[in-house]
C-alpha positions in Angstrom: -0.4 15.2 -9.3 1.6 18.5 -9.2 4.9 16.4 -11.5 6.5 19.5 -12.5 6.7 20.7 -9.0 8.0 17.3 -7.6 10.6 17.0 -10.1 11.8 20.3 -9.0 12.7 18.5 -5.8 14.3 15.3 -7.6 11.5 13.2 -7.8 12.1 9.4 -9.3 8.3 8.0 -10.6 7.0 5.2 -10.6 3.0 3.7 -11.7 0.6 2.2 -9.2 -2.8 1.3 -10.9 -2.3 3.3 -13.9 -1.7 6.3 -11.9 1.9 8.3 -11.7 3.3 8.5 -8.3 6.6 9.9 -6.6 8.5 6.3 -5.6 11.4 8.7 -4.1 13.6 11.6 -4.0 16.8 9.6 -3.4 17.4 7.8 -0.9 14.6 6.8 0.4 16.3 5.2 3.9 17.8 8.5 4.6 14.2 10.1 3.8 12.8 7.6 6.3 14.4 8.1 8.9 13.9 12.2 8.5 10.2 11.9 9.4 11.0 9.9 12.2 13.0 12.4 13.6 11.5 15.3 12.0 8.7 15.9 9.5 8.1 15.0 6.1 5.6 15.7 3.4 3.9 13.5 1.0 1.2 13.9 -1.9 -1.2 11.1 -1.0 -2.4 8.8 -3.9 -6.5 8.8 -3.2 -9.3 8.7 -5.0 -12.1 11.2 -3.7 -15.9 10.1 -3.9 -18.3 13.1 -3.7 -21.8 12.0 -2.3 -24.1 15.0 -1.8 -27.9 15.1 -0.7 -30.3 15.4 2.1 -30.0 11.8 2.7 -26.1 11.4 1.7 -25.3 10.3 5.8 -28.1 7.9 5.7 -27.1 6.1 2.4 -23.4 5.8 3.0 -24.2 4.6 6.6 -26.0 2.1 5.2 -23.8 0.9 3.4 -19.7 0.6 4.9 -18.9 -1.2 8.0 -18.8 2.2 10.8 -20.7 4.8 11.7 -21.0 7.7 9.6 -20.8 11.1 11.2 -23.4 13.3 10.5 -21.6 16.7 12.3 -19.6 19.0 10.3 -16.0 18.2 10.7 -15.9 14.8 11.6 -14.7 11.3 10.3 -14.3 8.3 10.7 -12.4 4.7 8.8 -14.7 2.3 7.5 -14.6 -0.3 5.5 -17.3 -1.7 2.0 -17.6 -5.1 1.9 -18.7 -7.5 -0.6 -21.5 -9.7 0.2 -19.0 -12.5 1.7 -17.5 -10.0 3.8 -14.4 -9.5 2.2 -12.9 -6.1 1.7 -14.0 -4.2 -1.6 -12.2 -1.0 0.0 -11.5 1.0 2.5 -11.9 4.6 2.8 -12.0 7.8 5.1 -15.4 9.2 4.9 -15.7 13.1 6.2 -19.2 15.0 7.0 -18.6 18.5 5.3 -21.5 20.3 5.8 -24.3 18.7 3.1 -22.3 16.4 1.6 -19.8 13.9 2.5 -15.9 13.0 1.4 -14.9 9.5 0.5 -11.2 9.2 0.5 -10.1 5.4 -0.8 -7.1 4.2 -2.8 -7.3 5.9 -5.9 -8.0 2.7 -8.2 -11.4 2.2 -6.2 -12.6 5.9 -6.8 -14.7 5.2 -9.8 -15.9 2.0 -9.1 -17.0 2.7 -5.8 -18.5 6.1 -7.6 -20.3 3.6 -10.2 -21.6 1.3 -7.5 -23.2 3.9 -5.6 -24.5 5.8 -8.2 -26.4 2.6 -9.4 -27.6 2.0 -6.1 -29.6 5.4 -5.7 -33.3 5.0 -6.0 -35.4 7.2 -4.2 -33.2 9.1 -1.8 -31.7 12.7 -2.0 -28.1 11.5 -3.4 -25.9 12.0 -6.1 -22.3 10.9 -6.0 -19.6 11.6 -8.4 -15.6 11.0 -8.7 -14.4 13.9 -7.7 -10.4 12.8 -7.8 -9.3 15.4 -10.2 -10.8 18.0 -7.8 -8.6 17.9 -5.3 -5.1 17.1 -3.9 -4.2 16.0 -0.7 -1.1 16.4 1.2 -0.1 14.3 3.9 2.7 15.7 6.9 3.8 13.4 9.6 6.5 13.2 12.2 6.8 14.3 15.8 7.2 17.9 14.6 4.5 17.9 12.1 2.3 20.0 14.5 4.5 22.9 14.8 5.0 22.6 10.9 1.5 23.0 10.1 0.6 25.4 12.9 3.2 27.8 11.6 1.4 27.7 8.1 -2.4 27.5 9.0 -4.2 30.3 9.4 -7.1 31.4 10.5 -8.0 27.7 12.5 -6.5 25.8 15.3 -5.3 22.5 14.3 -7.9 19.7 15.0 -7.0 17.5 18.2 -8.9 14.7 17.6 -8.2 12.1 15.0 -10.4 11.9 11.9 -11.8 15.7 12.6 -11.3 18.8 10.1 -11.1 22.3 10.2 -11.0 24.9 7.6 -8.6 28.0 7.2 -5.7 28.7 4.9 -2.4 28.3 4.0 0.0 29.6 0.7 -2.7 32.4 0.7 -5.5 29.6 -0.5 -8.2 27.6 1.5 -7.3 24.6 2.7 -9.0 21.8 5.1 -6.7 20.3 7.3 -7.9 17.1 8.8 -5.7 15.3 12.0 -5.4 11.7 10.9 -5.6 8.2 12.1 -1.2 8.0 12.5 -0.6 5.5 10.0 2.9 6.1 9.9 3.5 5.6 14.0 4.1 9.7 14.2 2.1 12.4 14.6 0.1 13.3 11.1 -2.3 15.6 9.3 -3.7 15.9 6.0 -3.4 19.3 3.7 -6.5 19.2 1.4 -7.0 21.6 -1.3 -8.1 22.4 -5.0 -6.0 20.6 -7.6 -5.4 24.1 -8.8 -3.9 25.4 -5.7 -1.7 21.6 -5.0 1.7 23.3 -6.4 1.4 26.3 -3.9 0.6 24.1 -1.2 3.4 21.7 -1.4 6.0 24.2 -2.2 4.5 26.4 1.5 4.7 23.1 3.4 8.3 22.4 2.2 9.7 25.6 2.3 8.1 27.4 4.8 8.2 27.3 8.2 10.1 24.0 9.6 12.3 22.3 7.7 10.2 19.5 5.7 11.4 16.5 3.6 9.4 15.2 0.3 8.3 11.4 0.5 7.9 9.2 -1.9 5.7 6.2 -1.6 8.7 3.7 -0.9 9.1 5.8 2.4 5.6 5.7 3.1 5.5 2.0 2.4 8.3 1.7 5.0 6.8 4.2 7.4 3.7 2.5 7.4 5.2 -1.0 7.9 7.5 -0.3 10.9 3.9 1.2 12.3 2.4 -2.1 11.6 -0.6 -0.3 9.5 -2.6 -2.5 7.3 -2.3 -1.2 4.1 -5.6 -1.9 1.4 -3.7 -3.0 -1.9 -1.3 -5.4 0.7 -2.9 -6.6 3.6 -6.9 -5.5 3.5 -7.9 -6.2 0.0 -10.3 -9.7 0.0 -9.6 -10.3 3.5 -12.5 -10.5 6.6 -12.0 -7.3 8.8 -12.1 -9.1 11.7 -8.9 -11.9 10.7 -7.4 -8.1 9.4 -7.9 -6.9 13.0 -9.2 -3.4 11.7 -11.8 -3.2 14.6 -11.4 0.9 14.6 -13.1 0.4 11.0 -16.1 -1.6 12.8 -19.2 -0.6 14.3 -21.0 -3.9 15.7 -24.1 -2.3 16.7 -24.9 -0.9 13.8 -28.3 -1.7 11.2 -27.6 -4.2 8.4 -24.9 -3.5 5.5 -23.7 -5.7 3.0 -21.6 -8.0 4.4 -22.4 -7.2 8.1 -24.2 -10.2 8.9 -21.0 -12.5 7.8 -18.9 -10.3 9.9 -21.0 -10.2 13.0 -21.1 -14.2 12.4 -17.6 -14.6 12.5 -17.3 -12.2 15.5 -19.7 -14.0 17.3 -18.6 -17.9 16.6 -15.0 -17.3 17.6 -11.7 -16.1 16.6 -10.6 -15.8 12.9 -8.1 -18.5 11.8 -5.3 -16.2 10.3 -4.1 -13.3 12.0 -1.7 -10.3 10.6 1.3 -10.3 12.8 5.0 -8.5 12.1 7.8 -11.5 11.6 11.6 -9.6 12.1 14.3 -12.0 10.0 17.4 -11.6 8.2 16.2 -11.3 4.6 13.6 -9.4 2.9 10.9 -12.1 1.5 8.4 -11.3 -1.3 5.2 -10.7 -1.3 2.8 -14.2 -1.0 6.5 -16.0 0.7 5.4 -18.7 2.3 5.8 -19.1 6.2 6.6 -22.4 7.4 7.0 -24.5 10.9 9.6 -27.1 12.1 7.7 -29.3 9.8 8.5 -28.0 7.2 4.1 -26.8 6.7 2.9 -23.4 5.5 1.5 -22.2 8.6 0.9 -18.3 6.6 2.0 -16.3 4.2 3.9 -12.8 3.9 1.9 -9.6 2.4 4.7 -7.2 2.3 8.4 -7.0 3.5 11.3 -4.2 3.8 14.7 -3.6 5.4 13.5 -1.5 8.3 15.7 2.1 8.2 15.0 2.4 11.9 16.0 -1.2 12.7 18.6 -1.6 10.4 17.3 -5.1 9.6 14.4 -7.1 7.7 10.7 -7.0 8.9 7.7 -8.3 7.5 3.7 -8.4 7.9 2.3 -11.7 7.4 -1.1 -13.5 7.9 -0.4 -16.5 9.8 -2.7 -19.6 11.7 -3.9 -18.4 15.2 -2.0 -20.7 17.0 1.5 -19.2 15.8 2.4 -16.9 18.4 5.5 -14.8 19.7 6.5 -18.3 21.2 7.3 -20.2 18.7 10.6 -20.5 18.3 10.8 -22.6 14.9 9.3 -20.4 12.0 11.1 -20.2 8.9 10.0 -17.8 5.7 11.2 -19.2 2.4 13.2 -16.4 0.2 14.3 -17.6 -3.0 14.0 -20.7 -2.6 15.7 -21.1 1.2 14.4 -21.2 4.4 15.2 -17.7 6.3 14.7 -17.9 10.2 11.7 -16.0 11.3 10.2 -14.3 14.9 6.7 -13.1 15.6 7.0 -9.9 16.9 4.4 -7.6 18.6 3.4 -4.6 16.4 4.1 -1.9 16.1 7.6 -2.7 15.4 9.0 0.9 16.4 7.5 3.5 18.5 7.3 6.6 17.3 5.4 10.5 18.3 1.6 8.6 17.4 0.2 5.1 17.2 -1.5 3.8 14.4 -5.5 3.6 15.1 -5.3 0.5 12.4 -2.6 -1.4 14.3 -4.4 -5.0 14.3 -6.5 -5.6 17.4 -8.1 -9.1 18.3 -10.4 -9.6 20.6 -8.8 -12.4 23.3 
């Protein structure tokens, strides 16, 4: 990551995974609630998988939960699962002429990278972590369009989510890709070379329309009022279909690993936990326990903030199908005491986009 450059801006770090990240330029609420009503921009923490070949589309097809596209300048969200059918990762996978970009959390690069790469017998492939290559900037908010337009040249912005084009911006070549809106606003992505990342950022903040630098406590805040699952928090281990990630699903697809379990659980019913948003009046911690009148664990919480646009706690939680938005008598216990809870439909504000990964069941 560009650090110098972010520290310019007042950057407080923090580590995920081993890796240095931006957790904030002050004030994080205040930062919050400038994307909703503007834009901000954020360097996003991926990993990049490189998989190159004549038969590239073909073996990552086979492999993660959607269809790969095989057209220049399209995408799509899928998911790798392990041979149970719980989530290894999930990534963004983009067709860029002969070769294809893997975008996951940045702690599954080379082990995805290694897995592949193992896997590879007779086919045209190669694949290689590519992370240091690159750096990707992400700008979102109902006037990130006008932002990026202003900047982009020599390209129209893409109109259709998980689609690319190419041009330039800062003077250097850049791909711009329109993204799923995991933040509940309207979003791209600003991908260049490493080398170029300082130019970049500085152009997108300082240029243009007035932008704000994130840091990944806004995202994470961002992300939760849109009700987007996030991998480390709410996909890791878990069956896509009890996530709800259907947009990450292609059921008529050939055999990949895992597909078979999740077909089988599509096909024999609904999933016994679902991921809904609980609004209370306490932040809980991760793994709090969600309880009935009875005093039972009916779920548990994966993450929870005060909500800057609500001005109150909110929460994601897996919880048993049966809980629903009318049950009155749910309780989350935060240290150590019993906190009244509410199901509440996501997303849990509305902003300039919806998130595509906004959990969808099928009854």
């Amino acid at each position: 990551m560009t650090r110098g450059l972010h520290a310019d801006y007042g950057a407080e770090f923090e580590t995920h995974d081993g890796r240095t990240v931006v957790a904030h330029y002050g004030r994080p609420e205040r930062t919050h609630l400038a994307v909703r009503n503007g834009v901000g921009v954020i360097e996003m923490d991926y990993g990049v998988v490189v998989v190159e070949g004549s038969d590239a589309v073909d073996f990552v097809d086979n492999t993660v939960s959607n269809r790969v596209p095989a057209a220049d300048g399209e995408g799509c969200y899928a998911l790798l699962l392990d041979p149970q059918g719980g989530i290894e990762t999930d990534c963004h996978i983009y067709s860029a002429d002969e070769r294809l970009l893997c975008f996951t959390p940045a702690a599954r690069a080379t082990p995805l990278a290694d897995d592949w790469s193992d896997k590879v017998f007779i086919q045209d492939v190669s694949v290689r972590d590519a992370t240091d290559e690159f750096a990707v900037f992400g700008v979102h908010g109902p006037s990130a369009t006008e932002t990026v337009a202003t900047l982009l040249a020599g390209a129209n912005l893409p109109e259709t989510p998980l689609t690319f084009v190419r041009g330039s911006l800062a003077g250097t070549g850049v791909t711009v890709t329109a993204t799923d809106e995991p933040t509940g606003e309207t979003g791209y992505e600003v991908i260049c070379a490493a080398d170029d990342a300082a130019d970049v950022f500085d152009a997108l903040l300082t240029r243009g329309t007035p932008t704000t630098p994130v840091g990944h406590r806004t995202w994470n805040t961002l992300t939760l009022e849109a009700g987007t699952p996030l991998f480390d928090t709410e996909l890791v281990g878990r069956v896509p279909n009890v996530a709800g990630v259907r947009n990450a699903l292609d059921f008529d697809k050939g055999c990949y690993v895992g597909q078979e379990v999740v077909s089988h659980v599509e096909n024999q019913g609904q999933p016994s936990e679902r991921l809904v948003g609980l609004a209370l009046d306490a932040v809980p911690d991760a793994g709090a326990a969600v309880v009935d009148a009875d005093g039972d664990t009916v779920g548990d919480v994966t993450r929870g903030a005060e909500s800057p646009s609500l001005d109150r706690p909110i929460a994601l939680a897996y919880v048993e199908r049966g809980v629903s938005t009318d049950d009155p008598d749910l309780a989350v216990r935060v240290d150590g005491d019993d906190v009244d809870a509410t199901v509440t439909l996501l997303p849990f504000v509305e902003g300039s986009g919806r998130s595509a990964r906004l959990p969808r069941y099928s009854d």
